[in-house]
Residue frames as a rotation matrix with the C-alpha (Angstrom) as fourth column:
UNK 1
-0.538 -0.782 -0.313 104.97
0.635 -0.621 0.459 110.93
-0.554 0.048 0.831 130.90
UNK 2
-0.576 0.117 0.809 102.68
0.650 -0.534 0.540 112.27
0.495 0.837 0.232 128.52
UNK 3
0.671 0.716 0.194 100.19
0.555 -0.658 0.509 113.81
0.492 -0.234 -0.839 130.98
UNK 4
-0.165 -0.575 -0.801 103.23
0.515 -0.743 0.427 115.38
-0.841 -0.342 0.419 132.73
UNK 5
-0.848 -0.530 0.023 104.32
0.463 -0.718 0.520 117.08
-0.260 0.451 0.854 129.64
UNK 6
-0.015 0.943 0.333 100.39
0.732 -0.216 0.647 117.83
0.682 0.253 -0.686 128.96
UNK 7
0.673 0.239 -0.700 100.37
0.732 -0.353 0.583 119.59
-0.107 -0.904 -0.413 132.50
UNK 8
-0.461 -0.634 -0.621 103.73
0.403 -0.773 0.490 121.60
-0.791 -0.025 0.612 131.67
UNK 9
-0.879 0.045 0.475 102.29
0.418 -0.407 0.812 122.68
0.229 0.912 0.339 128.33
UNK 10
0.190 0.948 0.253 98.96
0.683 -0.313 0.660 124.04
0.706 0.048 -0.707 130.13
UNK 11
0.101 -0.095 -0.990 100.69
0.969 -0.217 0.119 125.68
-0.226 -0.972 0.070 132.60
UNK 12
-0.785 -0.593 0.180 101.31
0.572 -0.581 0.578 128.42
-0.239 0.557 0.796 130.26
UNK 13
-0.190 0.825 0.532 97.66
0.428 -0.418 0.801 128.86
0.884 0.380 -0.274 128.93
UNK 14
-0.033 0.138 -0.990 97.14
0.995 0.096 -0.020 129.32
0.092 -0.986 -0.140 132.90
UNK 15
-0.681 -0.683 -0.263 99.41
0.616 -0.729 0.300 132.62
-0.397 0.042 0.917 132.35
UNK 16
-0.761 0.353 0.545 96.70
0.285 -0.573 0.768 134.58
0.583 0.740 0.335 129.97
UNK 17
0.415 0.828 -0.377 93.62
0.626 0.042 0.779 134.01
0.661 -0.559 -0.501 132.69
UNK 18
0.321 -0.029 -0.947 95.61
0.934 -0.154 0.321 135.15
-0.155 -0.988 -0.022 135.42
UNK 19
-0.754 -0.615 -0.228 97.41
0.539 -0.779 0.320 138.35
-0.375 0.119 0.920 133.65
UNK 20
-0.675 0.564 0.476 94.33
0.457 -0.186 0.870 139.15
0.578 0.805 -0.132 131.40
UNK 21
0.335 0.941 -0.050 91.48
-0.079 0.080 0.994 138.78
0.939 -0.329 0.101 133.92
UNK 22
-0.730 -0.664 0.161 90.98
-0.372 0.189 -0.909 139.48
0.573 -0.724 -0.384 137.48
UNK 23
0.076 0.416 0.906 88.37
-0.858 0.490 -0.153 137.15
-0.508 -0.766 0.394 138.26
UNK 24
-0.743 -0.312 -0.593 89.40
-0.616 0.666 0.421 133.78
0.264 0.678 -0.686 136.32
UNK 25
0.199 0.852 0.484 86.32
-0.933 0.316 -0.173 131.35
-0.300 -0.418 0.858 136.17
UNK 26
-0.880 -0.443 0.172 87.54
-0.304 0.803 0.512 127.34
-0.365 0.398 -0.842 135.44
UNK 27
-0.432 0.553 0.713 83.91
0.181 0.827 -0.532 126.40
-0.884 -0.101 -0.457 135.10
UNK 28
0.591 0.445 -0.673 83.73
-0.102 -0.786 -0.610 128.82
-0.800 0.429 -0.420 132.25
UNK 29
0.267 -0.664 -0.698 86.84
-0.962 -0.221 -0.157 127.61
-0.050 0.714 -0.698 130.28
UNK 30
0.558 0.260 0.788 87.25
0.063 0.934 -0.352 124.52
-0.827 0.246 0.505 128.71
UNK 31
0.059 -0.991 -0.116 90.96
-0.923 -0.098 0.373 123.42
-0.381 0.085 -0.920 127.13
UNK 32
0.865 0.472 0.169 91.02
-0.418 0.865 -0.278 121.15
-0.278 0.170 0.946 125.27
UNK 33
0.245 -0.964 0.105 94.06
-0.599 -0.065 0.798 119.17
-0.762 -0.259 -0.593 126.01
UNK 34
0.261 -0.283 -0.923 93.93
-0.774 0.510 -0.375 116.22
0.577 0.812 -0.086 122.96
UNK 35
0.917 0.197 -0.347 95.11
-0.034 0.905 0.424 112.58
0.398 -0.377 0.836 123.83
UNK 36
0.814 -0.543 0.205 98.29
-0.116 0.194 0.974 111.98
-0.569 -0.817 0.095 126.44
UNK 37
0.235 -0.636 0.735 100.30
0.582 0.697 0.418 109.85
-0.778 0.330 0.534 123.73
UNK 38
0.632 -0.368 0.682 99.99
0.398 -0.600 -0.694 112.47
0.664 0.710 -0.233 120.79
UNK 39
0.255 -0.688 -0.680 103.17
0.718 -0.336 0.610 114.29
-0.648 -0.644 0.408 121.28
UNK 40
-0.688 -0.163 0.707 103.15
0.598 -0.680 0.424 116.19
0.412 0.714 0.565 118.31
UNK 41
0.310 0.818 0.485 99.38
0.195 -0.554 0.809 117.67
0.931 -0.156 -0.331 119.43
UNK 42
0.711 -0.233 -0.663 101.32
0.511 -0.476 0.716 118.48
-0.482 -0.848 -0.220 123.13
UNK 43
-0.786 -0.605 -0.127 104.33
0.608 -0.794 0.021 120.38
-0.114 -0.060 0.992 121.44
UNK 44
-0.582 0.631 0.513 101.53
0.612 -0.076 0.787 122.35
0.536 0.772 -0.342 120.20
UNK 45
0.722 0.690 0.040 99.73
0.462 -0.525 0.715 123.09
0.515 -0.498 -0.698 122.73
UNK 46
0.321 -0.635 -0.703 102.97
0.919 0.029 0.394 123.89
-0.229 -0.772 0.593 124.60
UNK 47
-0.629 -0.513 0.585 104.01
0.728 -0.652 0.211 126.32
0.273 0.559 0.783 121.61
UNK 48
0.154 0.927 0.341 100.14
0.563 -0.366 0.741 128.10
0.812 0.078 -0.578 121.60
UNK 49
0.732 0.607 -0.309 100.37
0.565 -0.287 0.774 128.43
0.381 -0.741 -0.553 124.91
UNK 50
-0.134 -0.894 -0.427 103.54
0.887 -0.300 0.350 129.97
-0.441 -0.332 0.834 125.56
UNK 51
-0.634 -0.127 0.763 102.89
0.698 -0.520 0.493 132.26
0.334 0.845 0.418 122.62
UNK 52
0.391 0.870 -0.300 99.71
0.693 -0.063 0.718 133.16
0.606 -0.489 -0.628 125.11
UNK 53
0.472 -0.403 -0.784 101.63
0.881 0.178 0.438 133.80
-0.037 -0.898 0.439 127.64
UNK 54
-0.703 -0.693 -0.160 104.07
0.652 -0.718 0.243 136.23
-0.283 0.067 0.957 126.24
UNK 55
-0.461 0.532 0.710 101.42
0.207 -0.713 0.670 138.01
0.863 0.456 0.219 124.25
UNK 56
0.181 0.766 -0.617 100.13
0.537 0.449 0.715 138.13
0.824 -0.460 -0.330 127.67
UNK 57
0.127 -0.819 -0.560 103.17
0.933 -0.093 0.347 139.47
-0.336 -0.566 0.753 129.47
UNK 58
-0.606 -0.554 0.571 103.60
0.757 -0.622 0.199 141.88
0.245 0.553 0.796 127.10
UNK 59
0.100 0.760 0.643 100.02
0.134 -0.650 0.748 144.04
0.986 0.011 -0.166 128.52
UNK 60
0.533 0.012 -0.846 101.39
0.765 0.420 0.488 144.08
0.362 -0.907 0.215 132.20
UNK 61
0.382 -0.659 0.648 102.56
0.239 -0.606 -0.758 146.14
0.893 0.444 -0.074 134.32
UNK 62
-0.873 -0.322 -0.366 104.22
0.274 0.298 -0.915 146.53
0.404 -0.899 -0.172 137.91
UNK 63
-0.750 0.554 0.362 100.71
-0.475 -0.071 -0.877 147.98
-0.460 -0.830 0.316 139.38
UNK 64
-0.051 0.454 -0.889 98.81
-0.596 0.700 0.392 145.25
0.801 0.550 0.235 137.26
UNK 65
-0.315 -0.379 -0.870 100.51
0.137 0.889 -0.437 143.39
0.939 -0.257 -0.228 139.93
UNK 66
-0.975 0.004 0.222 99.34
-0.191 -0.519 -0.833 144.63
0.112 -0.855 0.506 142.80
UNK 67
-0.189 0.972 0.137 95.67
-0.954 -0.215 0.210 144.55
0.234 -0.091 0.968 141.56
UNK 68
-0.545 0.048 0.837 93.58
-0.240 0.947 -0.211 140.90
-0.804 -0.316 -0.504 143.39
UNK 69
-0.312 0.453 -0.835 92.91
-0.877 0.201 0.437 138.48
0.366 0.869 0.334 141.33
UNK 70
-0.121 0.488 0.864 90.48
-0.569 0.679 -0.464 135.33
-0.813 -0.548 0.196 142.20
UNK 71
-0.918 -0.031 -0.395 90.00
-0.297 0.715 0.633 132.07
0.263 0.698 -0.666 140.84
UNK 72
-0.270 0.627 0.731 86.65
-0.695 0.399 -0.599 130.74
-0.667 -0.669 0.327 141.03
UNK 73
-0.984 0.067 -0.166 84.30
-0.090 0.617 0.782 127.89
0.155 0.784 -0.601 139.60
UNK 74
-0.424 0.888 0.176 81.08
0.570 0.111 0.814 128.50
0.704 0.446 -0.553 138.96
UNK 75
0.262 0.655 0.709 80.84
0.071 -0.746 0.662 131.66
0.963 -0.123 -0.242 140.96
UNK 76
0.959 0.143 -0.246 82.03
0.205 0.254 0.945 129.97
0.198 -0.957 0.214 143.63
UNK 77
0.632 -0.744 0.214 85.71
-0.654 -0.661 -0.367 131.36
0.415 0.092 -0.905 144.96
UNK 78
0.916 -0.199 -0.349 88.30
0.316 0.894 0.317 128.57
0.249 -0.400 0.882 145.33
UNK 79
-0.177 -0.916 -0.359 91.52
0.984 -0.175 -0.039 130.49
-0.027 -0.360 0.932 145.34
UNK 80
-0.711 0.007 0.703 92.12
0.305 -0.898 0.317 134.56
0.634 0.440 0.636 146.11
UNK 81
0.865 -0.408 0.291 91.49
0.217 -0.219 -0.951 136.91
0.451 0.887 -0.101 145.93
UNK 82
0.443 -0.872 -0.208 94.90
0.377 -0.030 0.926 137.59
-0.813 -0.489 0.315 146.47
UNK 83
0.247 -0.411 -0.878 98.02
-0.568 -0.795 0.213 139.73
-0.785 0.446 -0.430 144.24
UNK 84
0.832 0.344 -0.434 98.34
-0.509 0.164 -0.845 138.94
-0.220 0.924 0.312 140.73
UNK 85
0.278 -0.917 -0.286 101.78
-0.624 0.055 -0.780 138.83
0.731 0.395 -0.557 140.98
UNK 86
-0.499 -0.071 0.864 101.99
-0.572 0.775 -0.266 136.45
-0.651 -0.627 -0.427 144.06
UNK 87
0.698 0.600 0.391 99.89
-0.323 0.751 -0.576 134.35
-0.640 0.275 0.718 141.78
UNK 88
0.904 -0.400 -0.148 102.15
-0.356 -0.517 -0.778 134.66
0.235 0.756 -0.610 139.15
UNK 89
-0.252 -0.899 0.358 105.55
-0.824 0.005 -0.567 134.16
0.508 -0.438 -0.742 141.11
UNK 90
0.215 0.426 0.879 103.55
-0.659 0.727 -0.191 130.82
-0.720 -0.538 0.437 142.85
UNK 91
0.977 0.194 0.084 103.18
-0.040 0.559 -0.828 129.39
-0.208 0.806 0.554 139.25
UNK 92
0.240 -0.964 -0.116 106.75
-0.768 -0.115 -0.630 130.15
0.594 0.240 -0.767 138.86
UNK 93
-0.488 -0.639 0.595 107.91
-0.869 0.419 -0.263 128.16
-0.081 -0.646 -0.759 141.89
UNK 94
0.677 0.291 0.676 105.14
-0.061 0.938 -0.342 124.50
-0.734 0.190 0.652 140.98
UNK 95
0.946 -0.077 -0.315 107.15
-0.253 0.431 -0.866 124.88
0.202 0.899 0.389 137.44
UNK 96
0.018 -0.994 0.108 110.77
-0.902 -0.063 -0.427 125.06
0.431 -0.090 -0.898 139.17
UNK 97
-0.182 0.090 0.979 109.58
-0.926 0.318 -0.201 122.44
-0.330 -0.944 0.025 141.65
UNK 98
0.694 0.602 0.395 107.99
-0.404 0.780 -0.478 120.30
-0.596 0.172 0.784 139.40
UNK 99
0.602 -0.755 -0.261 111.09
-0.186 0.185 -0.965 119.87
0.777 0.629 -0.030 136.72
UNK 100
-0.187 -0.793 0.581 113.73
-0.919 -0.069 -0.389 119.77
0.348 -0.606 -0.715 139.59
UNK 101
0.089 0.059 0.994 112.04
-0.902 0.428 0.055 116.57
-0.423 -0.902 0.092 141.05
UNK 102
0.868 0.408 -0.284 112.39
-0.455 0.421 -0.785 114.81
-0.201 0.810 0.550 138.10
């Protein structure tokens, strides 16, 4: 259970890369997530990253969305590019998906 709730609490930090930046590099960022069992050090990160998130939200705008954004890793392009907001609205439907099967 803890690396679930580890995953839901990064899913947020996710949210700054993809609103912020429109080429997101993974091999370039480097989270540091703490140990499964600490649950005090996941609310945390859960809080942080939300807090990300909105402060994140808050510099958008509808033709933000529109502009492509790519994921790569090391240079190399693994997802994208494709709309910000289709990225966005994806991440929306793993978090609905992922809590609902539960």
């Amino acid at each position: 259970m803890g690396e679930l709730a580890q995953h839901i609490a990064t899913i947020y930090y996710w949210y700054a890369g993809t609103l912020t930046q429109s080429v997101y590099d993974l091999s370039a960022d480097h989270l540091e997530r703490g140990a499964p069992a600490d649950i005090k050090a996941t609310r945390e990160l859960f809080e942080k990253n939300v807090a990300l998130a909105r402060e994140a939200l808050q510099g958008i705008t509808e033709a933000s969305l529109t502009e492509d954004w790519t994921m790569q890793a090391g240079g190399r392009t693994v997802l994208g590019p494709m709309p910000r907001g289709g990225v966005i609205g994806d991440s929306c439907s793993i978090i609905y998906t992922t809590i609902a099967a539960k």
